[in-house]
C-alpha positions in Angstrom: 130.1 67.3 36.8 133.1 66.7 34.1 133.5 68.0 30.8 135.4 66.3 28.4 137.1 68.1 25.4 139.3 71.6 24.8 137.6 73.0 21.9 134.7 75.7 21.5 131.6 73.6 22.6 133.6 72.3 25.7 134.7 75.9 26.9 131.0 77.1 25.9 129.2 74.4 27.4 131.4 74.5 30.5 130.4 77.8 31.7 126.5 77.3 30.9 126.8 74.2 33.5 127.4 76.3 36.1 124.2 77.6 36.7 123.0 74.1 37.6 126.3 72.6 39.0 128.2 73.3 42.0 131.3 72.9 40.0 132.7 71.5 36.8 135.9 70.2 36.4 137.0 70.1 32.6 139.2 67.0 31.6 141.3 68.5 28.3 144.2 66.0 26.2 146.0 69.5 25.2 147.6 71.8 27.0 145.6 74.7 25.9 141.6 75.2 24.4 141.9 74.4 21.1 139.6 77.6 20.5 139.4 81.3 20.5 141.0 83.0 24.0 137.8 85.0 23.7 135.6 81.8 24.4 138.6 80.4 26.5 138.6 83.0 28.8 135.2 82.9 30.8 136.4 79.2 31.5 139.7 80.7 33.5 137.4 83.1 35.3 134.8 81.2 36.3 135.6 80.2 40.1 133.3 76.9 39.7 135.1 75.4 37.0 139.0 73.7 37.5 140.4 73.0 34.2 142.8 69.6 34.0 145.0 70.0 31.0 147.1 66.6 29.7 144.1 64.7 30.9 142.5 61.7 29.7 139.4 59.8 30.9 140.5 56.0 31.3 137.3 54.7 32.7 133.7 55.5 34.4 132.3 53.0 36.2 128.8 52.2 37.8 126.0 50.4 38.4 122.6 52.1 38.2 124.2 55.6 38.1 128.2 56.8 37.5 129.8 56.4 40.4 133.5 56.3 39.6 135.4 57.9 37.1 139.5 57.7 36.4 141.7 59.9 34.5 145.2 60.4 33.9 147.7 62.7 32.8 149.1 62.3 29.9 152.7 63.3 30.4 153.3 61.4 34.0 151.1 58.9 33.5 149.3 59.4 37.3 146.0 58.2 37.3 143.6 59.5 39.8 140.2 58.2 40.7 137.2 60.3 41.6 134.4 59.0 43.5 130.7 59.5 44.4 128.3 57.3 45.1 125.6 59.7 44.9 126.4 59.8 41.3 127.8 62.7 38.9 127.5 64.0 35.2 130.3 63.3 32.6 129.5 65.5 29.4 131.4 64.9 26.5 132.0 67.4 24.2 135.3 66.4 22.0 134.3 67.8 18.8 132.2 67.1 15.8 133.5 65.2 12.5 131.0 66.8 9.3 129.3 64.1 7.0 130.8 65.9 4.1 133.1 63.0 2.9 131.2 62.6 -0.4 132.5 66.0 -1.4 135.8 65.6 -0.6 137.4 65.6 -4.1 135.9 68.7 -5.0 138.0 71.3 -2.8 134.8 73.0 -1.1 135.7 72.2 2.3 138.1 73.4 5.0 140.9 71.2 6.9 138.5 70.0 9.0 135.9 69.1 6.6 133.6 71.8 6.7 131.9 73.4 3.6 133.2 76.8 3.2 130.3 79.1 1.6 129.9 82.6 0.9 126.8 84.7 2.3 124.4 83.4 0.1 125.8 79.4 0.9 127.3 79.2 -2.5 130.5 77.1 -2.5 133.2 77.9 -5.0 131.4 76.0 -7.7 128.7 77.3 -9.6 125.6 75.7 -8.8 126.6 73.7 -5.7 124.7 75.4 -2.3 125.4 73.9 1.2 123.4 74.9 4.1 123.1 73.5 7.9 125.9 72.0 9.9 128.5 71.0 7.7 129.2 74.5 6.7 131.4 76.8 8.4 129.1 78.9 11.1 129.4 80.0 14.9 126.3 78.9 16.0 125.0 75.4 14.9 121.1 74.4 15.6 117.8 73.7 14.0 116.7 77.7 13.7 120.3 78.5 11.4 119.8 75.2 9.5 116.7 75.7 8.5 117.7 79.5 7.9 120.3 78.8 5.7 118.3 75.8 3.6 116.0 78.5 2.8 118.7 80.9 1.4 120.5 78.4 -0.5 117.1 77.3 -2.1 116.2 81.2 -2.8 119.8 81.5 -4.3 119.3 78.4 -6.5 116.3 79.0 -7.9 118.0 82.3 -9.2 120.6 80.4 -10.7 118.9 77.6 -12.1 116.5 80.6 -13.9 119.8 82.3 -15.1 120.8 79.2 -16.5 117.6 78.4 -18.3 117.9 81.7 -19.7 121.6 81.4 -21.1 121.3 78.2 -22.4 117.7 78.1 -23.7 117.1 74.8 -22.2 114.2 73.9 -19.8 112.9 71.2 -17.6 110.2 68.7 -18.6 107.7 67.5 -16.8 105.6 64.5 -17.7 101.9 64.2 -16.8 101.0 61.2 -15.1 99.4 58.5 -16.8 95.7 58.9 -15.7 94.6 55.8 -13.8 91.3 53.2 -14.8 88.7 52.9 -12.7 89.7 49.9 -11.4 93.2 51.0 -10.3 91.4 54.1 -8.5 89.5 51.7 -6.5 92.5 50.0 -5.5 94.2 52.7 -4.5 90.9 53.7 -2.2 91.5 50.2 -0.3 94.9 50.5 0.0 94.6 54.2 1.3 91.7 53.0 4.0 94.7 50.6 5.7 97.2 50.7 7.9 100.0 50.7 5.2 101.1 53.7 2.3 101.3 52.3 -1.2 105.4 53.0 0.0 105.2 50.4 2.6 102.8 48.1 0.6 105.5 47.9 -1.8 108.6 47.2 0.8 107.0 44.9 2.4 105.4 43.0 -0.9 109.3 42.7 -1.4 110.4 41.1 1.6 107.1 38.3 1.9 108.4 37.5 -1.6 112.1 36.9 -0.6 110.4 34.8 2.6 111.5 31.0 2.5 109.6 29.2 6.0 106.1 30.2 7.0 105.6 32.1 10.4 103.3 32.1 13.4 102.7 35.0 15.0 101.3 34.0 18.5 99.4 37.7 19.9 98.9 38.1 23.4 96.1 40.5 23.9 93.9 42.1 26.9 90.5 44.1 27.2 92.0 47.2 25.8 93.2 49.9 23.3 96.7 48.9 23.0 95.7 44.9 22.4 93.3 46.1 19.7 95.7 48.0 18.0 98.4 45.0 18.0 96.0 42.6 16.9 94.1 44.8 14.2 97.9 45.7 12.9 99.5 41.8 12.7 95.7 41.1 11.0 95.9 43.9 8.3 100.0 42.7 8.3 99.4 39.1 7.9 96.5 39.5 4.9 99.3 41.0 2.6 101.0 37.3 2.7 100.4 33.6 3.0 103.6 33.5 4.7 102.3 34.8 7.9 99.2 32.9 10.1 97.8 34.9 13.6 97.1 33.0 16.2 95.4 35.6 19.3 95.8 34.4 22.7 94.1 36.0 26.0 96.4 36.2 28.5 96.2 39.6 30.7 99.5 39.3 32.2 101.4 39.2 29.0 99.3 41.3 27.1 100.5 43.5 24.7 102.9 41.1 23.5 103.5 39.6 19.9 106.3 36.6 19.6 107.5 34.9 16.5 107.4 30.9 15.6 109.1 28.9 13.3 108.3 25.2 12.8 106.2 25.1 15.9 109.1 26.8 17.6 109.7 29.9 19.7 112.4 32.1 17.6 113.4 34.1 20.5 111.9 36.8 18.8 109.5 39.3 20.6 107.6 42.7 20.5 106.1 44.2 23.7 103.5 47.0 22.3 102.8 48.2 19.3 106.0 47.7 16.5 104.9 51.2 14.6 107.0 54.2 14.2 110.6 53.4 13.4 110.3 50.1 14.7 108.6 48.9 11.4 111.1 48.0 9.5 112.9 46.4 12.2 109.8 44.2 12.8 109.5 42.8 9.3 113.3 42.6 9.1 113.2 40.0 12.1 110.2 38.5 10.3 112.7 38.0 7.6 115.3 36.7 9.4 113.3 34.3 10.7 111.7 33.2 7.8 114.8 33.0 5.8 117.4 33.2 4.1 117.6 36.7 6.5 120.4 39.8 5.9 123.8 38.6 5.5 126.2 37.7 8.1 129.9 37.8 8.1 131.5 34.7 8.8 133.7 36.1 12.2 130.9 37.4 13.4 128.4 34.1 12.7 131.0 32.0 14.1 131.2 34.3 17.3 127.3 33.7 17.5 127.7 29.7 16.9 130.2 29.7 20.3 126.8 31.1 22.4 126.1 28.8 24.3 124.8 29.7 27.7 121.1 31.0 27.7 121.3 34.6 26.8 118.2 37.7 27.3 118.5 41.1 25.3 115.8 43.1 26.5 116.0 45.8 24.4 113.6 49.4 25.7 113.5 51.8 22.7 110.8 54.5 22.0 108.6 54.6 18.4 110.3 58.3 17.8 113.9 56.6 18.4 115.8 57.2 15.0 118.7 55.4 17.0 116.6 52.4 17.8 116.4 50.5 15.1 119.8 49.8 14.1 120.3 48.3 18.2 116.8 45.8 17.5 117.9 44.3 14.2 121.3 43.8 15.4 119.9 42.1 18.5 117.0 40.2 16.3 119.6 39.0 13.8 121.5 37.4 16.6 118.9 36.0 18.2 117.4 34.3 14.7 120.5 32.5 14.4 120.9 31.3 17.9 119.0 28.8 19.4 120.5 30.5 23.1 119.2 34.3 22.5 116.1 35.9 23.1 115.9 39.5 21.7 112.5 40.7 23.3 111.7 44.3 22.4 109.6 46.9 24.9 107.8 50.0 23.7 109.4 51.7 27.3 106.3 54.2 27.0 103.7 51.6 27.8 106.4 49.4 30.2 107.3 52.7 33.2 108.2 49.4 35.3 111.0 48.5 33.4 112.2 52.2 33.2 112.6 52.9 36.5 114.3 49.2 37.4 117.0 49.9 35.0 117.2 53.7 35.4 116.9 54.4 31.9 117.3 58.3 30.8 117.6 57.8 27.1 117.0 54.8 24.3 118.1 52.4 23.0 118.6 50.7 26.2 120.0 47.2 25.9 120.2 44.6 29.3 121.6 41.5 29.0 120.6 38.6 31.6 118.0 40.8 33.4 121.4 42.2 34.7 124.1 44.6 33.0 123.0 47.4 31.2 124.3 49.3 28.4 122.9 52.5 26.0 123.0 53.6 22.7 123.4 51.9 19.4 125.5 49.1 18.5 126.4 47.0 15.9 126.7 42.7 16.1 130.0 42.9 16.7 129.8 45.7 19.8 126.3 43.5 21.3 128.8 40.1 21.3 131.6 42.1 23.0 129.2 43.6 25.5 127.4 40.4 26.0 131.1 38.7 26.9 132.4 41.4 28.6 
């Protein structure tokens, strides 16, 4: 396998790879680790690891699988390809950039944009906590995160309580107005459905904002996953006159929602269930297609204008995806404005056929033409470049 980076996690992560590779070869743009010699060290020992310094990856390349991968150095300029079509790991690791930008003009964070704390996770301003991540810490995952959210809660409790005692002001809290008997009721019926009062209240938003009425044309089967679609689309499609059902039996399709317009196909389609993160997504493309949809800037509309070759995005995500999402609207929006794009969307737990075909290991997944294959998020912009490429 390859690493790529000079810092800590590169140096770290290089030597826990070796107990399942037969040797790593680290690929570093310096050249020296950018870290401690203490965690550099083990890297120079360790006979099944060859460290490259002055090298930069130029390209991987494969089909199903990695197959080819080119580097140079950076000071000659020689490029040198390494091949295997077996297939081989590349692991990035070239360093993390802290979300901490919104704090930037208060001086609480390091050159590199961590939050510099004390023990407690106080930063130099009184009141402010940090916890997680973003703060200076040699060890970063969910146990120490959670760990240090706890102290910095503890530790501002105590001072907001030593504030309230200084200044002699406290909180106050409002009761809630008591609802009628009718409003109770209402809130029973709306707590016996599919959607939260949260949800009811999005998406009461967005059928409001909807210009052209839709069809939704749902292919079911005898079974769990076909009830579930249509009994979600039915509870959907009562919230708004916008939206008609129309069920069709078909048990090759099956589970399958797709989106009409005017008596025509949108290009728009769900394979499964659209729950889970892929909610919002869903009524977003309803939007879209309905009209007037999210905004578009004019480069990238008139790059969508210029389709015009018959285009498939099949896109494989999972309901748990947090990634997902911003890949299916992207993909949908496209697709609502061009008559040549499809954007059909697979639930790739209830489609294992489609996962092994394209080999996928993580989601989003996006193929283009039934052919190339590409993963993780991406913007409109990134989707028309890949879909030209």
């Amino acid at each position: 396998v390859f690493v790529v980076g000079g810092g800590f996690a590169a140096a770290e992560e290089s030597v826990f790879l070796t107990k399942y590779a037969t040797h790593v070869t680290i690929l570093m743009r310096k050249s020296e680790f950018s870290c401690a010699k203490a965690v550099a060290q083990p890297v120079y020992e360790n006979e099944k690891i060859t460290v490259l310094p002055n090298t930069e990856v130029v390209k991987v390349e494969g089909r199903d699988f990695l197959e080819k991968l080119t580097y140079k150095n950076n000071q000659n300029g020689k490029e040198t390809t390494f091949k295997d079509t077996h297939g081989f790991g590349v692991f990035v690791f070239a360093g993390y950039e802290p979300a901490t930008s919104f704090v930037k003009e208060l001086n609480i964070t390091d050159e590199r944009g961590y939050i510099v704390t004390d023990r407690t996770q106080k930063t130099s301003i009184d009141g402010i906590y940090a916890a997680g991540d973003v703060c200076i810490k040699p060890l970063r995952q969910v146990v120490t995160a959670v760990g240090d959210a706890g102290l910095a809660a503890t530790e501002l409790e105590k001072y907001v309580a030593a504030m309230e005692k200084k200044t002699g002001i406290k909180p106050t809290f409002s009761q809630p107005e008591k609802p009628s008997p009718a409003k109770e009721e209402q809130a029973k019926k709306q707590d016996s459905s599919l959607f939260t009062s949260d949800m009811l209240s999005q998406l009461h938003t967005v059928f409001s904002k909807m210009e052209a009425p839709l069809v939704l044309k749902v292919y079911t089967k005898n079974d769990a996953l076909s009830n579930e679609l249509l009994s979600y689309l039915l509870e959907l499609s009562r919230l708004t006159d916008k939206i008609t059902l129309e069920e069709i039996k078909d048990e090759q399709r099956a589970p399958l929602v797709e989106i009409y317009k005017n008596g025509e196909y949108s290009g728009l389609a769900f394979h499964g269930v659209p729950g889970g993160h892929e909610f919002t997504s869903f009524i977003l493309g309803l939007y879209n297609v309905s009209g007037p949809g999210q905004s578009v800037s004019e480069d990238v509309l008139t790059r969508i204008e210029n389709i015009k070759t018959q285009t498939s995005l099949q896109i494989l995500v999972s309901l748990s995806c947090t990634m997902c999402p911003d890949l299916v609207v992207a993909a949908q929006r496209i697709a609502s404005l061009s008559p040549y794009v499809c954007t059909e969307i697979y639930d790739i737990n209830h489609f294992p056929d489609l996962k092994d075909k394209y080999h996928v290991m993580s989601v989003p997944c996006m193929v283009v033409n039934e052919d190339k294959v590409s993963f993780g998020k991406k913007n409109m912009k990134e989707i028309l470049d890949f879909i030209h490429k």
